[in-house]
Every structure is written in C-alpha cells, then in structure tokens.
C-alpha positions as MATLAB code, in Angstrom:
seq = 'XXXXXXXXXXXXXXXXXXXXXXXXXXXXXXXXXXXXXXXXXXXXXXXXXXXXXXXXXXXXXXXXXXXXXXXXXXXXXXXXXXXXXXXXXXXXXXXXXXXXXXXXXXXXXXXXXXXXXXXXXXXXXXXX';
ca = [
    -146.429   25.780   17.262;
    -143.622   24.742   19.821;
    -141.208   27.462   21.069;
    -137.974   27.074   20.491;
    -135.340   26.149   23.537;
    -133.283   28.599   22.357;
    -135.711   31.237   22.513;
    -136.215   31.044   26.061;
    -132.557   31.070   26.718;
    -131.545   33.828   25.065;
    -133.687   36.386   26.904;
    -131.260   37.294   29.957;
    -132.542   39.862   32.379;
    -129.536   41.742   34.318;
    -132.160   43.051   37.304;
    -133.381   39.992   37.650;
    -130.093   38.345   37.514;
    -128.769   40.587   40.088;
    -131.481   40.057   42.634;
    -131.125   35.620   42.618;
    -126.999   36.106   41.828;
    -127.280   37.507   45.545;
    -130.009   35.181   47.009;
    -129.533   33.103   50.444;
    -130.526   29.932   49.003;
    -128.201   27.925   47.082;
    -130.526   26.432   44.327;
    -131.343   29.905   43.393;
    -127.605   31.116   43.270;
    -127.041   28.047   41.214;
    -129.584   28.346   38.660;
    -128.202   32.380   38.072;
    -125.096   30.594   37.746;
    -126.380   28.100   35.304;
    -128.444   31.198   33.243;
    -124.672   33.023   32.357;
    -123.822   29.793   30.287;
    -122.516   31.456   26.929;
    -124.300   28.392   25.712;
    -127.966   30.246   26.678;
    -127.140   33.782   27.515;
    -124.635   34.449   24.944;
    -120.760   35.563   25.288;
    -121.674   39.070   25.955;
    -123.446   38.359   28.890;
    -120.939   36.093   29.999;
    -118.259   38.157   29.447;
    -119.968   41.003   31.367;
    -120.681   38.759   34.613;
    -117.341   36.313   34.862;
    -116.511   38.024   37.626;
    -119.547   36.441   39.209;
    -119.323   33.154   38.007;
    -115.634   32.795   39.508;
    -117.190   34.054   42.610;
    -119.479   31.576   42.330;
    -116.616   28.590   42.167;
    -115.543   29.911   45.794;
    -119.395   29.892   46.967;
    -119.927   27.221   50.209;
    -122.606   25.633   48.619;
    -121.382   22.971   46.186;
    -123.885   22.646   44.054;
    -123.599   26.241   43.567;
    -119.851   25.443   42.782;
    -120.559   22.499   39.836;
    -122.877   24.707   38.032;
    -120.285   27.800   38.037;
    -117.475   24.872   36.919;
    -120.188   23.705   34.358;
    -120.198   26.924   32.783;
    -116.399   27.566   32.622;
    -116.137   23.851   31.041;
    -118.997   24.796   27.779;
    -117.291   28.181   27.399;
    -113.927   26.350   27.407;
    -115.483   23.720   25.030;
    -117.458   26.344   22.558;
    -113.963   28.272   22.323;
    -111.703   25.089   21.332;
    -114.855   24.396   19.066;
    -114.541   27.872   17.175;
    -110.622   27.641   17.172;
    -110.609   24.240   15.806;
    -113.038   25.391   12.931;
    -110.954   28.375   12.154;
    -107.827   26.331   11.481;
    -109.727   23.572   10.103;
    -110.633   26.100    6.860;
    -107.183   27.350    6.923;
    -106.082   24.038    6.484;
    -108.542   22.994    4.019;
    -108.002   25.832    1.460;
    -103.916   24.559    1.806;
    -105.243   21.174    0.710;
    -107.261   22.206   -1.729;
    -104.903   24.378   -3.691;
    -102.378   21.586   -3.156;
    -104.699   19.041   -4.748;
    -105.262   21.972   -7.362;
    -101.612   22.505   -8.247;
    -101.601   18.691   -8.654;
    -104.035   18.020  -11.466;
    -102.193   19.522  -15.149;
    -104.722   19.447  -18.408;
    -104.255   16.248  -20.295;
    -102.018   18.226  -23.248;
     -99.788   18.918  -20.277;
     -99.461   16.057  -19.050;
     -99.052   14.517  -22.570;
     -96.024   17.001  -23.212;
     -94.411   16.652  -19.966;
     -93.745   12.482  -20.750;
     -92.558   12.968  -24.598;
     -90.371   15.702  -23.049;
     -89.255   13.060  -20.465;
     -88.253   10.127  -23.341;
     -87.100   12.660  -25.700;
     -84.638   13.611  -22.355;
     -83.928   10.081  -21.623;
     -82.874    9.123  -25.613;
     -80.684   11.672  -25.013;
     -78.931   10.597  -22.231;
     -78.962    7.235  -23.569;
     -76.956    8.691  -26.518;
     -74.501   10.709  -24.998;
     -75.918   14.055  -25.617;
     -76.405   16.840  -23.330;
];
C-alpha cells in the first residue's frame, strides 16, 4: 500500500531541525526552511520556529531566502483560506434564513392577496 505524502510531512523532528537550521551549506538551511511550512509541519511547529524562518529571509544565500518567502506566502495563503471560509458560513446562514423568511405556506400567501383586493375595493370606494 502507498504511504501517504502527508504522512511523511507531518513527522517534524526539533533536534534534527536544529542541527541543519544551523548548517554551513545553503541547500541544507533551505530544505529546514522548507520542512517549517505549516503546510507539512503544521502551525504549531511553525509558530514555535518563525523566528527562524524570518532569520532565514535575511540569510546570504538566496535560495535559502525563496524557500523562507515560500513559506510565509502558504501560511499567508492557508490563513486568508480559513478566514474566507469562516465568513463564507456566516454569510451563508444570512442567506439562508433570508431565503427562509421569504417562502410563506400557500394559505398564507392565499390570505395575504384577498386581504390585498379586499384593501384595494376599499379604497376604490372611499372607505378607510
């Protein structure tokens, strides 16, 4: 059976974090950079090591740079994705108890347009 990508993302090691976060070579550095992506390690671990990942946006290497701007731009994007589904349900209970206050039983409806002529004879009349 094939393992999941998830799976193999969502195992993040701090120890072994710490030891490539502070490694000479850049690609290393970069791929730490890369594994703190609340998209694989999760927002508690990115949460816990932002401080390192804006570090990493002032590091001289630049690939070391794009992945640390890489992960700023998913968090940004999985944040405006949970904020636009919160006030997308807000907004569609509104609609839907507008569309609900909309629709009357057929009786109602029945009684509210022989109220209406019995109101316009009226008028037609003279009476009040």
């Amino acid at each position: 059976m094939a393992k999941k990508k998830q799976d193999d993302y969502n195992h993040f090691d701090d120890g072994h974090h710490a030891l490539e976060i502070g490694s000479p070579d850049a690609e290393v550095r970069g791929s730490a950079v890369r594994g703190l992506c609340p998209c694989h390690a999760g927002w508690e671990a990115f949460e816990a090591h932002v401080g390192e990942v804006l570090r990493a946006l002032r590091d001289p290497s630049r690939a070391v740079r794009a992945q640390a701007l890489h992960v700023f731009q998913d968090a940004t994007k999985m944040c405006e994705a949970a904020d636009l589904s919160y006030h997308k349900e807000d907004g569609e209970e509104r609609i839907g108890e507008k569309r609900a206050q909309g629709f009357r039983p057929m009786e109602q409806r029945l009684e509210a347009r022989r109220d209406g002529r019995i109101r316009k004879r009226k008028r037609r009349r003279g009476g009040a």
